[in-house]
C-alpha positions in Angstrom: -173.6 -73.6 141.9 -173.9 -71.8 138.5 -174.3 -68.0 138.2 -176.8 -65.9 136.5 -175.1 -66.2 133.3 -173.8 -69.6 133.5 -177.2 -70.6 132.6 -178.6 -67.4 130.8 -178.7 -67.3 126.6 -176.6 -64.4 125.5 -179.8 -62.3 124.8 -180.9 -62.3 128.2 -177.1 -62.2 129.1 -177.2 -58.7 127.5 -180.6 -57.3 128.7 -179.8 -58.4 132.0 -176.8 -56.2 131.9 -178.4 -53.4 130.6 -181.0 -53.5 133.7 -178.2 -53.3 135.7 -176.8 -50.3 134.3 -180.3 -48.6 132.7 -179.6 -45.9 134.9 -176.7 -44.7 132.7 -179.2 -44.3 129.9 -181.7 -41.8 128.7 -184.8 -43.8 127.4 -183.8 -43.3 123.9 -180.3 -44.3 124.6 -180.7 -47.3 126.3 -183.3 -48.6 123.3 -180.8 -47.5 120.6 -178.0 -49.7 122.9 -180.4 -52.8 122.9 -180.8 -52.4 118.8 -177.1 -52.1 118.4 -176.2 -55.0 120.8 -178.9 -57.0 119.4 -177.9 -56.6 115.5 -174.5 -57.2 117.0 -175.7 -60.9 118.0 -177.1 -61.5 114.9 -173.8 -60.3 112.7 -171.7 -62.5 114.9 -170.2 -59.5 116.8 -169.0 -57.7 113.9 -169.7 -54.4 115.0 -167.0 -52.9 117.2 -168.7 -50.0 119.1 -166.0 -48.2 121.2 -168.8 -45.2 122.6 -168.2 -44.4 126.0 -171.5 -45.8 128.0 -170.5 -43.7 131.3 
């Protein structure tokens, strides 16, 4: 049996975990997370964001 992200792409990979943890996040936080983790994806994982999510 496979898990969720076993046979997830990475971009639900990552919006699926932010679901999980939305309730960490102001609106305008969790949408300025999603555009940093999705310009992340598209540089390859260049960005090193060390921000304390909790």
């Amino acid at each position: 049996m496979t898990t969720f992200f076993e046979e997830k792409p990475l971009i639900v990979q990552s919006i699926g975990a932010l679901n999980e943890s939305a309730y960490y996040y102001s609106r305008s936080q969790l949408m300025n997370k999603l555009l940093l983790d999705l310009v992340d994806i598209k540089l390859g994982g260049r960005i090193n964001d060390k921000r304390d999510i909790s």
